[in-house]
C-alpha positions in Angstrom: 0.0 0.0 0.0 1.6 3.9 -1.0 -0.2 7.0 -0.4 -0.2 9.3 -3.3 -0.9 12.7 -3.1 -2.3 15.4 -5.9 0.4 17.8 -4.4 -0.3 21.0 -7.0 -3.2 22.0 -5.3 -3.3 19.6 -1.8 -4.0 22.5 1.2 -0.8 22.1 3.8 -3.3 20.8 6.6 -4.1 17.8 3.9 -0.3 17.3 3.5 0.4 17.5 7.3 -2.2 15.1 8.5 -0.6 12.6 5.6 3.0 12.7 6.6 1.7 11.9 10.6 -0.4 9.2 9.1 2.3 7.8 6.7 4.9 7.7 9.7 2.4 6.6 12.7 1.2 3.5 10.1 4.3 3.2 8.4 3.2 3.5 4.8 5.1 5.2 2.0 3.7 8.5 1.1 4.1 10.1 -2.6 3.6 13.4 -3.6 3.2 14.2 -7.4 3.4 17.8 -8.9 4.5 19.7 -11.7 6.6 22.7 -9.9 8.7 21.9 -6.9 7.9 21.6 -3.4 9.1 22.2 -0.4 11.6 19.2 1.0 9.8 17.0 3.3 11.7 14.9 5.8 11.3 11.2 6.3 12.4 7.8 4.8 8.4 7.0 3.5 8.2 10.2 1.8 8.9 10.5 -1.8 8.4 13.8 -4.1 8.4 13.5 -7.3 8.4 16.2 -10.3 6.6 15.8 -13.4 7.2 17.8 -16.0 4.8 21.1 -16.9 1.4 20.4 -19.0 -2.0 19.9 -18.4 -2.5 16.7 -16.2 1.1 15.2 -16.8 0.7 14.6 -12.4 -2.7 13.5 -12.8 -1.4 10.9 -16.0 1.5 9.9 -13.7 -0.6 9.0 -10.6 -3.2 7.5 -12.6 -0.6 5.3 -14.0 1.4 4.2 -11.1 -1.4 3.9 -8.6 -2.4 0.3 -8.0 -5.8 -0.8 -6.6 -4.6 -1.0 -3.2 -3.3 2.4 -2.8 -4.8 5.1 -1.4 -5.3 8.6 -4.2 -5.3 12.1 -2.4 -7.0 14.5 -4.9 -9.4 16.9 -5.7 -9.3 16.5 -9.3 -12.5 14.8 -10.2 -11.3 13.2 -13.6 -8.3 11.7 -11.7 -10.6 10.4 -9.2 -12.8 8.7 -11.6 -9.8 6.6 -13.4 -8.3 5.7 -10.3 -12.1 4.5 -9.5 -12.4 3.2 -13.2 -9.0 1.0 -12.3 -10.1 -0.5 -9.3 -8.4 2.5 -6.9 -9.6 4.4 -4.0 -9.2 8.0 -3.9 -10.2 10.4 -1.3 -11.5 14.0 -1.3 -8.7 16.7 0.4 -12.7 17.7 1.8 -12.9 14.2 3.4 -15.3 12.6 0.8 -14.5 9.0 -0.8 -15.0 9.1 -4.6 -17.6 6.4 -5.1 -18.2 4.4 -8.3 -21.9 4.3 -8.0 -21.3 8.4 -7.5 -18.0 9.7 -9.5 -20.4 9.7 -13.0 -22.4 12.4 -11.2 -19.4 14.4 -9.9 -17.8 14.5 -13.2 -20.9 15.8 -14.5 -21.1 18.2 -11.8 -17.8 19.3 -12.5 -18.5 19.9 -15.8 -21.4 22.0 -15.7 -20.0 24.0 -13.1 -17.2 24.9 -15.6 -19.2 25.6 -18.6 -21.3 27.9 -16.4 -18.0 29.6 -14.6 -16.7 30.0 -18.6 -20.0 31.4 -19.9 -20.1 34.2 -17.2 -22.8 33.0 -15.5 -21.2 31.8 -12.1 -18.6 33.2 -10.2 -15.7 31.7 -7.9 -14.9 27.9 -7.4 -14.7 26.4 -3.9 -15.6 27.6 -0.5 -12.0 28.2 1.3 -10.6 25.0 3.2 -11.3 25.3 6.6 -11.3 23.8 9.9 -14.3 21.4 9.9 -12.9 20.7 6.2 -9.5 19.9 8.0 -11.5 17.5 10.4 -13.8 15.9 8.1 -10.7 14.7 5.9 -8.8 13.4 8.9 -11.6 11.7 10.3 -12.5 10.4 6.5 -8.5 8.8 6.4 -8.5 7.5 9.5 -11.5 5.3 8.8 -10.1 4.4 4.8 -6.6 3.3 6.1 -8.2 1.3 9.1 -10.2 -0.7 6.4 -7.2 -0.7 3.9 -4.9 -2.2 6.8 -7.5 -4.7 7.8 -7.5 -6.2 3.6 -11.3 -4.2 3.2 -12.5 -1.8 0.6 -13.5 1.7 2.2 -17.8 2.1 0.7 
């Protein structure tokens, strides 16, 4: 089992709560971006820099991720081919991207855009906050308890 992490756009509270995770259960932890990050210490932590381009992270976690690893991301499309493979992936918000749900939540995602690019709606996500901080921690806890015990989070 690895952790891989979305790392362009992952909020540093996401990122914290993973390293204390990764360590505490002692699971390898990768982080995946296209710019460079800040170093993080530890022998289960890996960083690793893909080149610029629209999802060349996404394409690289997508292809490396194997069914029993856990996917950090907020990137709905990623989601739904690590779900379409067999993968779990988790919400930096704390939700589990479902197969029965991850058809809705890409089209979701799309219409949200196409209204954003015609004008007609404004912003993108509420800012990440506390309770968003404790819904995600409380969300990996329970994954990586099932994931350690051989059981698929539903």
């Amino acid at each position: 089992m690895k952790i891989w992490i979305d790392a362009d756009a992952c909020p540093r509270a996401v990122k914290d709560i993973l390293f204390r995770a990764s360590a505490r259960l002692q699971v390898p932890l990768c982080l995946v971006a296209n710019k460079s990050l800040a170093k993080h210490a530890g022998p289960l932590v890996e960083t690793i820099v893909v080149e610029e381009g629209f999802d060349v992270a996404d394409d690289y976690i997508a292809f490396h991720a194997a069914p029993t690893d856990l996917v950090i991301t907020a990137d709905v499309p990623l989601a739904a081919r690590i779900v379409a493979k067999g993968g779990i992936a988790l919400d930096p918000r704390g939700e589990l991207y479902m197969e029965e749900t991850i058809g809705d939540r890409l089209a979701m995602r799309d219409l949200l855009s196409e209204l954003r690019d015609g004008g007609m709606l404004q912003g993108g996500p509420a800012p990440f906050g506390l309770p968003d901080r404790n819904r995600f921690a409380s969300a990996l806890d329970r994954v990586l308890t099932l994931i350690m015990r051989g059981q698929r989070p539903s």
